[in-house]
C-alpha positions in Angstrom: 100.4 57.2 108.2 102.6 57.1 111.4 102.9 60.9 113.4 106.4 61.8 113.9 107.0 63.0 117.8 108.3 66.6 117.7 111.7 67.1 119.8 109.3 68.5 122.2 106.7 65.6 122.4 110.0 63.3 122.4 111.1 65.1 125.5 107.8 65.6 127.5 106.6 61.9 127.0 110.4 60.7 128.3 110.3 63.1 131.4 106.4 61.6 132.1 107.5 57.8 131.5 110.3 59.0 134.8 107.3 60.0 136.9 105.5 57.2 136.1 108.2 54.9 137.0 108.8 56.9 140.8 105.3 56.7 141.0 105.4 52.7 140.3 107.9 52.6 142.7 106.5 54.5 145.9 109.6 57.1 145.3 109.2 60.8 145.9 110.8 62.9 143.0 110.4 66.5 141.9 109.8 67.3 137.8 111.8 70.4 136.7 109.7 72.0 134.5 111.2 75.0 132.6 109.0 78.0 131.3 106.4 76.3 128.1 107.5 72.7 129.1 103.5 72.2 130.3 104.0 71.4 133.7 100.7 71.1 134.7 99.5 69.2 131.3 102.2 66.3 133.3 100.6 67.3 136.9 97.3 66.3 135.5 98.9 63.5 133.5 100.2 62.2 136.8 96.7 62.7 138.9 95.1 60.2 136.2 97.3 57.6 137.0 97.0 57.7 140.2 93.1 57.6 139.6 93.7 54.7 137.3 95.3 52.6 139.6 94.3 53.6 142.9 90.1 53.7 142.5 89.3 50.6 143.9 92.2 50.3 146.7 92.0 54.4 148.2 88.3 54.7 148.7 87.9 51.1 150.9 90.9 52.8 153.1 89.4 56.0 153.6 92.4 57.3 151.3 92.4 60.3 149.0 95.4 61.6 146.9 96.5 65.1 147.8 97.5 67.6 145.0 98.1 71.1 146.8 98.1 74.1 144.4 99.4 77.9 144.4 95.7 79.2 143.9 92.1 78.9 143.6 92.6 79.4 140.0 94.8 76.6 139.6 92.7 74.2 141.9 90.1 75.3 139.5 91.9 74.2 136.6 93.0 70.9 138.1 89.7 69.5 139.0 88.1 70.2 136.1 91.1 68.2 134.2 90.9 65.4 136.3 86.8 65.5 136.2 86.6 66.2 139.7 87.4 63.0 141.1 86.4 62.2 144.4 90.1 60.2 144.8 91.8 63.6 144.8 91.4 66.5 147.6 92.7 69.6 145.3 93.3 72.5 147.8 95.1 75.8 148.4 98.1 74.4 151.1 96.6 77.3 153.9 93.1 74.9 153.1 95.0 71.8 153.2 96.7 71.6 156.3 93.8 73.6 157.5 91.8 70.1 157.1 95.0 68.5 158.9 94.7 70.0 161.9 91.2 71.2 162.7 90.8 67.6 164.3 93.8 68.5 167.1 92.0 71.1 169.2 93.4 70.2 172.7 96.8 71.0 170.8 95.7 74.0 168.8 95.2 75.8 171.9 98.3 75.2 173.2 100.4 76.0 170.5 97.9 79.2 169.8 98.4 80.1 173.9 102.5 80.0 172.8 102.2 82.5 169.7 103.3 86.0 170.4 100.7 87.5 168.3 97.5 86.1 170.0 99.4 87.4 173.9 97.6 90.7 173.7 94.1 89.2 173.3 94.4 86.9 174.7 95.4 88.4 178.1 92.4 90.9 177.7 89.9 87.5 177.3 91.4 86.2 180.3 93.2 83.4 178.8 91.7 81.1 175.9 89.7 78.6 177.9 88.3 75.4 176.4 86.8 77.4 173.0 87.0 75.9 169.8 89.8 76.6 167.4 88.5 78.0 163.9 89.3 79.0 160.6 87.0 81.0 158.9 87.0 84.6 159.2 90.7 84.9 158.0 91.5 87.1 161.0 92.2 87.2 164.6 89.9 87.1 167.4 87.8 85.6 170.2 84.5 85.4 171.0 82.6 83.4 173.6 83.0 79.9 172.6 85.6 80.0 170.1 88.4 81.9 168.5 89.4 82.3 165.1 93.1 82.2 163.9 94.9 84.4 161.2 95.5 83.3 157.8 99.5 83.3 158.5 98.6 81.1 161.6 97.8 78.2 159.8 101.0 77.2 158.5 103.1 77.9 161.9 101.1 75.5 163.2 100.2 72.8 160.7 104.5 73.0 161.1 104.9 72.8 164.8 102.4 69.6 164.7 104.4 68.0 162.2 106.7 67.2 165.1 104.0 65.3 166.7 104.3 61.4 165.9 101.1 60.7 166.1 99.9 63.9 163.8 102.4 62.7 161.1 101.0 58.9 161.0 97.2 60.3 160.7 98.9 62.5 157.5 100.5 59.2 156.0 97.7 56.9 156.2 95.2 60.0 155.5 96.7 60.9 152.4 99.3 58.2 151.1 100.4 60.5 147.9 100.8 64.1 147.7 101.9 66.2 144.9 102.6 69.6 145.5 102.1 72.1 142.3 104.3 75.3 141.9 106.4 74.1 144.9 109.4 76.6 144.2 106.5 79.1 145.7 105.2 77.3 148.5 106.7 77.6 152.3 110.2 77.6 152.6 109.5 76.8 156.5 106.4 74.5 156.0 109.0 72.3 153.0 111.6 72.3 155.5 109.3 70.4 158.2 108.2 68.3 154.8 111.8 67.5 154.1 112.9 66.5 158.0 109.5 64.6 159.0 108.8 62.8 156.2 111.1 62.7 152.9 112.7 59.3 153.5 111.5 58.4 156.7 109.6 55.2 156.7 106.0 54.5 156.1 105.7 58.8 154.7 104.0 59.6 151.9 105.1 59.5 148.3 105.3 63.6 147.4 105.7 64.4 144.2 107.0 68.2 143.4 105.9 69.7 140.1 107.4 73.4 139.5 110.5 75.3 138.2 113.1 77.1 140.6 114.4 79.4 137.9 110.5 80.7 138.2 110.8 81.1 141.8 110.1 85.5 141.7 107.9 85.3 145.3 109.2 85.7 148.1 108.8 83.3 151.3 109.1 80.1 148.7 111.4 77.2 148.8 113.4 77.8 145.8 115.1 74.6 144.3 114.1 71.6 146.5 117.1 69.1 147.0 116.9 66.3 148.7 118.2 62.3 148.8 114.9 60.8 148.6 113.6 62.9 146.1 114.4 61.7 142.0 115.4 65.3 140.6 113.6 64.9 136.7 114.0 67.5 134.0 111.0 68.1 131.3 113.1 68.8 128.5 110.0 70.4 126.0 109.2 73.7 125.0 105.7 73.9 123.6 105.5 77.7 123.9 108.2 79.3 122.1 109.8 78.9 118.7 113.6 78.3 118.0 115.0 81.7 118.4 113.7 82.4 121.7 114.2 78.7 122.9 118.0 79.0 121.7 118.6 82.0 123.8 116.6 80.4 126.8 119.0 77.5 126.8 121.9 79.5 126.6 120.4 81.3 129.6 119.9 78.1 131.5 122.1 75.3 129.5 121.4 72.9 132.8 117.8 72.4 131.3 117.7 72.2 128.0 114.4 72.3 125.9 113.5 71.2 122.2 110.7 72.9 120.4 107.5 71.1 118.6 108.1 73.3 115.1 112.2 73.7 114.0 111.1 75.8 111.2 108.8 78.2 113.0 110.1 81.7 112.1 110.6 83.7 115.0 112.4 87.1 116.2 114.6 88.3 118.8 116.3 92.3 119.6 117.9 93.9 122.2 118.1 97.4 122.5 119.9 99.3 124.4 121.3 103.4 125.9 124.7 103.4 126.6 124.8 106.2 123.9 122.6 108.9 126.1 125.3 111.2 127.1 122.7 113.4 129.4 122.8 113.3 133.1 121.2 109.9 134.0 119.7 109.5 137.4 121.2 109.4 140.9 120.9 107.2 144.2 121.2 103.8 145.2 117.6 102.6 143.7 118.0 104.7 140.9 121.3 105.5 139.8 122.4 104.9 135.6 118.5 105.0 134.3 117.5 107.6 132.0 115.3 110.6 133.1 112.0 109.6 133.1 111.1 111.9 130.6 113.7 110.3 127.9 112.5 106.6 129.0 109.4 107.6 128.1 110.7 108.9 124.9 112.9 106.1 124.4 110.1 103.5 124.6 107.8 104.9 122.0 110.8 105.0 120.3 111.3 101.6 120.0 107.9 100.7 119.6 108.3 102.6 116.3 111.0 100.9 115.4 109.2 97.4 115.7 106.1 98.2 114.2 108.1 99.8 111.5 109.5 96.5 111.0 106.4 94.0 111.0 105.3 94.0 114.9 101.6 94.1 115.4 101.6 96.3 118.8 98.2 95.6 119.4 97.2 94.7 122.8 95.9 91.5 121.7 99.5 90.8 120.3 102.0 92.5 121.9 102.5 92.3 126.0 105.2 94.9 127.0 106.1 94.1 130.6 108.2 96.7 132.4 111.2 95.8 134.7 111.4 99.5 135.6 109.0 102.1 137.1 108.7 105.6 137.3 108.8 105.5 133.4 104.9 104.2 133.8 103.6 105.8 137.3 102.5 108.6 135.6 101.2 107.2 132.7 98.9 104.8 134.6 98.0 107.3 136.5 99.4 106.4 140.0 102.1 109.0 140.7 101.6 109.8 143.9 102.4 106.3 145.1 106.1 106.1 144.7 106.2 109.3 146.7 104.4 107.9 149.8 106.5 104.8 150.1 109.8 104.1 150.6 110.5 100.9 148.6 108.6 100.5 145.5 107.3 96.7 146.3 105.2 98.3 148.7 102.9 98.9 145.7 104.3 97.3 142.7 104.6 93.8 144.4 101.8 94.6 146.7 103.9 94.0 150.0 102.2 96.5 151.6 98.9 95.4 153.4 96.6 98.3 152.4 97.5 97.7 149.1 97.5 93.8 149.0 93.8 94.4 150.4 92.2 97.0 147.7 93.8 95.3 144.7 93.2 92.2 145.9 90.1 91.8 148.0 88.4 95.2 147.5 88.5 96.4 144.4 87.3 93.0 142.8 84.3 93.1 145.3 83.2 96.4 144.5 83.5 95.1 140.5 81.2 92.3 141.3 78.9 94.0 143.2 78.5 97.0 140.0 77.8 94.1 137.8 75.1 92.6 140.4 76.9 89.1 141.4 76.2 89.0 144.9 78.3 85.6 145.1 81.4 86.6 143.5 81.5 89.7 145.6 81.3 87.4 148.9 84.3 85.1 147.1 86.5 87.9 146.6 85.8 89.2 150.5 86.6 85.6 151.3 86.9 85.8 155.2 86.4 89.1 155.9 82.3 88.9 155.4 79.8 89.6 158.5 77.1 87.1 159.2 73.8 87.9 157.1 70.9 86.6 159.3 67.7 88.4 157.4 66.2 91.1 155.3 67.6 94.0 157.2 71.8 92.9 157.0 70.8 92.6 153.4 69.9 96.4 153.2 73.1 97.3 155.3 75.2 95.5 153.1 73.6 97.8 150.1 73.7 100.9 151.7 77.3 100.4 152.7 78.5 99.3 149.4 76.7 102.3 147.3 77.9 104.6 149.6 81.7 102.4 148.9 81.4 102.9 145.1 80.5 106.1 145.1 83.6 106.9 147.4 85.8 105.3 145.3 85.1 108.0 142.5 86.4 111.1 144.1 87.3 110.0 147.9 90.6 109.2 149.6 92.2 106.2 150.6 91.5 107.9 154.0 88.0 107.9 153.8 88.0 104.9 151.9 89.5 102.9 155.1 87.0 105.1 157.6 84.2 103.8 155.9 84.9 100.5 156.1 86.1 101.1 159.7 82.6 102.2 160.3 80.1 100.3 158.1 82.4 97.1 158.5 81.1 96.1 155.5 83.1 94.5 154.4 85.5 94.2 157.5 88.8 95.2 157.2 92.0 92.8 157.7 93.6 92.6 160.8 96.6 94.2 159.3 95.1 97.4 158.2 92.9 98.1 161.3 95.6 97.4 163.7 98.0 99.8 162.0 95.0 102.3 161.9 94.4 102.3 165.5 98.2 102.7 165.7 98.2 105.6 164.0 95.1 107.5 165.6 97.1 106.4 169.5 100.6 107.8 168.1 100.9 111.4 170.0 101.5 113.8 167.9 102.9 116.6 170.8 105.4 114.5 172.3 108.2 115.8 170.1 109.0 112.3 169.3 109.3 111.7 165.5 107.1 109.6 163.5 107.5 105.9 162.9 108.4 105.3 159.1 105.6 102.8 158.8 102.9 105.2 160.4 104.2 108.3 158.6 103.9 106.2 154.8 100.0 105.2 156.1 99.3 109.1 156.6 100.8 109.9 153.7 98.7 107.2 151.9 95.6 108.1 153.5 95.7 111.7 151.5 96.1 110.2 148.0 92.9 110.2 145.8 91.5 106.6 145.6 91.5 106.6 142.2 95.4 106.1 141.8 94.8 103.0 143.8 92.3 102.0 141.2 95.0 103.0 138.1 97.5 100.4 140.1 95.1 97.8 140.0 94.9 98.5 136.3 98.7 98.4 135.9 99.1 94.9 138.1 96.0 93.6 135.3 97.8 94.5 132.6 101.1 94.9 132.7 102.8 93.6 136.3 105.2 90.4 135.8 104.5 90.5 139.9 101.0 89.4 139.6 100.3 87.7 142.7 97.8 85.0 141.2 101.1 84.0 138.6 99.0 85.8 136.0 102.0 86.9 133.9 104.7 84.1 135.2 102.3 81.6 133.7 101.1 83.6 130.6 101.9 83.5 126.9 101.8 86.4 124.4 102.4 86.2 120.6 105.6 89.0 121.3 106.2 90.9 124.4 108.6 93.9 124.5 110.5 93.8 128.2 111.3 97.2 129.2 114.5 96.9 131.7 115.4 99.7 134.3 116.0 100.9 138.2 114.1 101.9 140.4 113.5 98.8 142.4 114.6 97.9 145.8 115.6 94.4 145.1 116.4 94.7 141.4 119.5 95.2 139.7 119.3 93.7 136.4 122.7 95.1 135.3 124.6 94.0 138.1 122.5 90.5 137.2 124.2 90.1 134.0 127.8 91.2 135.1 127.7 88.8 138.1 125.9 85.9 135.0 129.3 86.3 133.1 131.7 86.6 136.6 133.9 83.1 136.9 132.0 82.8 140.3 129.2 84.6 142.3 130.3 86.1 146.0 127.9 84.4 148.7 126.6 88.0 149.8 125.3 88.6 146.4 123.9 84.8 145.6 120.4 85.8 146.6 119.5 89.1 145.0 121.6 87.2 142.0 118.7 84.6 141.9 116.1 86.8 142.3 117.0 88.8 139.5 117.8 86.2 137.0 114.9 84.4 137.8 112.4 87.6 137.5 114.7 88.1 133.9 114.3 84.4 132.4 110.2 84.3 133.2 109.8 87.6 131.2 111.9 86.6 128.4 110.3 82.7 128.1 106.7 84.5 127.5 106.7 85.4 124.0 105.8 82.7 121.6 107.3 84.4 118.5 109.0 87.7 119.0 111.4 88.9 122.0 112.2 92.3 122.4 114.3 94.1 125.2 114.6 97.6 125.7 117.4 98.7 128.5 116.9 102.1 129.8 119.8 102.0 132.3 123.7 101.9 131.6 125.2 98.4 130.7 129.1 98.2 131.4 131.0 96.3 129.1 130.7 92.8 131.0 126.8 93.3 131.0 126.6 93.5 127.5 128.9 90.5 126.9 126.3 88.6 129.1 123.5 89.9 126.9 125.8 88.9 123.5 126.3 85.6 125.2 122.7 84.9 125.9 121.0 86.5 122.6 123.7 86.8 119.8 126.1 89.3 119.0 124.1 90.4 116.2 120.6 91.1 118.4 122.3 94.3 120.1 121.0 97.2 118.9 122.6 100.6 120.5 120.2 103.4 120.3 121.0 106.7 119.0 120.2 109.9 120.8 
């Protein structure tokens, strides 16, 4: 019996046979991979070719093939599925060009001597000498024979060699092929020095970008990479979603169409929405047409009714609900104090701020690892930011400090969480969070003058109980489509119920939809436009069967024909109050 190819299998094997042939050919190309289309099933798919054809040739040239990733995770991932050849160096692009240009020392210390944020110490070292340039503690300083740079060093000045002709050949014959992974998130600066160094220049590599721009929600990425020497291919496959939420998709995003493996597949999509509230809604510029957050917290176990009443298993293990809106959660999670402290939201919710990018990142999965007695996955998570352990005795610091850390974190301060660390320095704190400390102890408090915005938020933040910052943790787990490690962007869930408001900074989904439907989009407003429709389309391409959308703020008339247009006339569901 001959298998029939699905429209989807149809689609992906067409868009692989295109990267086969550029990669035949020695010509760059990037694969447009929309949301389900298995991008990095065709990443993989790629690396064993390369394997296949290149495993006698690379290895007698000192030659490896380059695949730079997002994330550990993914780099994870990617050897494992290509058996971790030796043919391929897998890294993070901070290790990567790490590896590029540890060799140029002389030059390191020039460039590092030119960098406005190594004046300071270096001018109290009395200049930087002939000490070695390293990468390993993930912050800043100097010691007697060699400094260490910053993680956001590496990149400034992996690009600033890239103008060096003798840097770029070493690259070229180092690493002939390079395919980057995700690269609508990766450097907007570093794929700009990619793009005028090497895409078309003679004897450059062959790069090969895998990723979506529509799935760019990050900031500091690329976005959509365009280029003459680069073959633009589109995966036209869906392997995620059925019909019904694939149809809306490509109404969404007609440019990139998809075709699903099942026709048939029954499926489910329903938007709701509150234009009928006639109650004061809320004011301000962040804030202004959502419900109170008292009846958008009412509204939403509203509509969760309604679902389950009509065959929706709410279960967690079925049923994501992502929230495009707020202070309708804070309290719930139990984090309330933190939209008070700060003045923008991302601070916390996207984790722009450093304290917080450090506990839910770096500390709080430490401290987990430690409670549960793995020693090596606590010293992972620390990454950089780990003293040396020479003997028996740094072994009982290290326990002292981190009992004396977990039992802090029960009823202590984010105050006294930081002054621990400060003290113990164990673990260390980032450079970011101790330099703002010492800014805030040196700030005078007598002179009259008024407080620095930035300062007065880290006061404010050192008074709130730990614990909330434990509860956000808990909310960027479960419930964040800003997950920094891409662990809702590249998630699936049986049915997911989006919950759509204010109360962001740079979010407007309203004004999203009205400028989706406008004849054409004013340059000011192309940006946020992007970044809003791109945050919308990754939340509404995760379910695999059932879509639901709950609006809690006021839709004018041209919103709502963009929602009719993308979902159906007959999805809309006002809600009655």
């Amino acid at each position: 019996m001959v298998d029939i190819e699905s429209p989807a299998e149809s689609a992906s094997r067409k868009a692989l046979e295109a990267v086969y042939a550029c990669l035949e050919a020695g010509e760059s190309f990037r694969l447009e991979a929309g949301a389900g289309a298995g991008k990095t099933y065709s990443l993989v798919k790629a690396l064993r070719f390369l394997i296949e054809r290149h495993h006698k040739t690379m290895p007698r040239r000192s030659q490896q093939i380059a695949c730079i990733t997002f994330t550990n995770v993914a780099k994870a991932e990617i050897e494992a599925r290509t058996d971790r050849s030796p043919l391929v160096l897998c890294e993070t692009n901070h290790a990567f060009c790490w590896s590029l240009i540890s060799g140029f020392q002389r030059q390191l210390r020039e460039l590092i001597t030119e960098m406005p944020a190594w004046q300071e110490r270096l001018a109290e070292a009395g200049g930087l000498g002939d000490r070695s340039v390293e990468y390993s503690l993930g912050h800043r300083s100097i010691r007697d024979r060699q400094v260490s740079i910053h993680h956001d060093d590496v990149l400034p000045l992996t690009i600033k060699l890239m103008e060096n002709a003798k840097f770029r050949r070493l690259m070229a014959d180092r690493y002939p092929i390079i395919l980057i992974d995700e690269y609508q998130d990766t450097d907007a600066d570093w794929v700009e020095a990619i793009k005028t160094h090497f895409l078309g220049q003679p004897g450059a590599p062959l790069f090969g970008f895998f990723g979506d721009h529509w799935q760019k929600i990050y900031g500091g990425g690329c976005g959509k990479l365009e280029h003459p020497a680069v073959k633009a291919i589109g995966k036209e496959a869906n392997f995620r979603s059925v019909s019904t939420v694939v149809d809306s998709l490509n109404r969404m995003r007609p440019e990139l169409p998809q075709f699903v493996e099942d026709l048939d597949a029954p499926g489910e999509v329903r938007v709701f929405h509150t234009n009928n509230w006639i109650g004061d809604r809320q004011k301000g510029v962040h804030w202004g047409g959502d419900l109170p957050s008292g009846v958008g917290h009412e509204t939403l176990h509203r509509v969760k009714q309604t679902l389950s009443d009509s065959g929706w298993d709410l279960s967690s293990s079925k049923t994501k609900i992502l929230m495009l809106t707020h202070r309708v959660l804070a309290n719930e999670q139990g984090y309330s104090s933190l939209p008070t402290v700060f003045r923008y939201n991302e601070a916390f919710t996207k984790k722009e701020h450093p304290y917080i990018a450090y506990f839910v990142d770096v500390l709080e999965p430490a401290c987990d690892a430690y409670s549960n007695k793995k020693f090596g996955a606590m010293f992972e998570a620390l990454s950089s930011n780990v003293p040396q352990i020479h003997g028996h005795g740094d072994k009982e610091a290290w326990a002292k400090a981190m009992d004396a850390l977990i039992a802090l974190r029960e009823d202590g301060t984010v105050g006294q969480i930081v002054d621990h660390l400060g003290k113990t320095k164990r673990p260390r704190l980032p450079d970011a969070v101790s330099d703002r400390e010492r800014d805030l102890r040196a700030f005078d408090r007598t002179s009259g003058e008024e407080m620095p915005p930035a300062l007065l938020e880290i006061e404010k933040l050192r008074e709130v109980p730990y614990a909330e910052v434990r509860a956000l943790r808990s909310y960027h787990d479960g419930y964040s489509p800003f997950e920094t490690k891409h662990g809702v962007k590249g998630a699936e869930f049986e049915n997911v119920l989006v919950v759509v408001g204010r109360g962001w900074n740079r979010y407007n989904f309203g004004e999203m939809l009205e400028l989706a439907g406008a004849v054409a989009i004013p340059a000011a407003k192309q940006d946020a436009f992007e970044r809003n429709r791109n945050l919308f389309y990754v939340v509404c391409s995760r379910p695999k069967r059932r879509l639901a959308l709950l609006f809690t703020q006021a839709l004018s008339p041209s919103a709502l024909g963009t929602l009719q247009q993308w979902f159906g006339a007959d999805t809309i569901e006002p809600l009655a109050f």
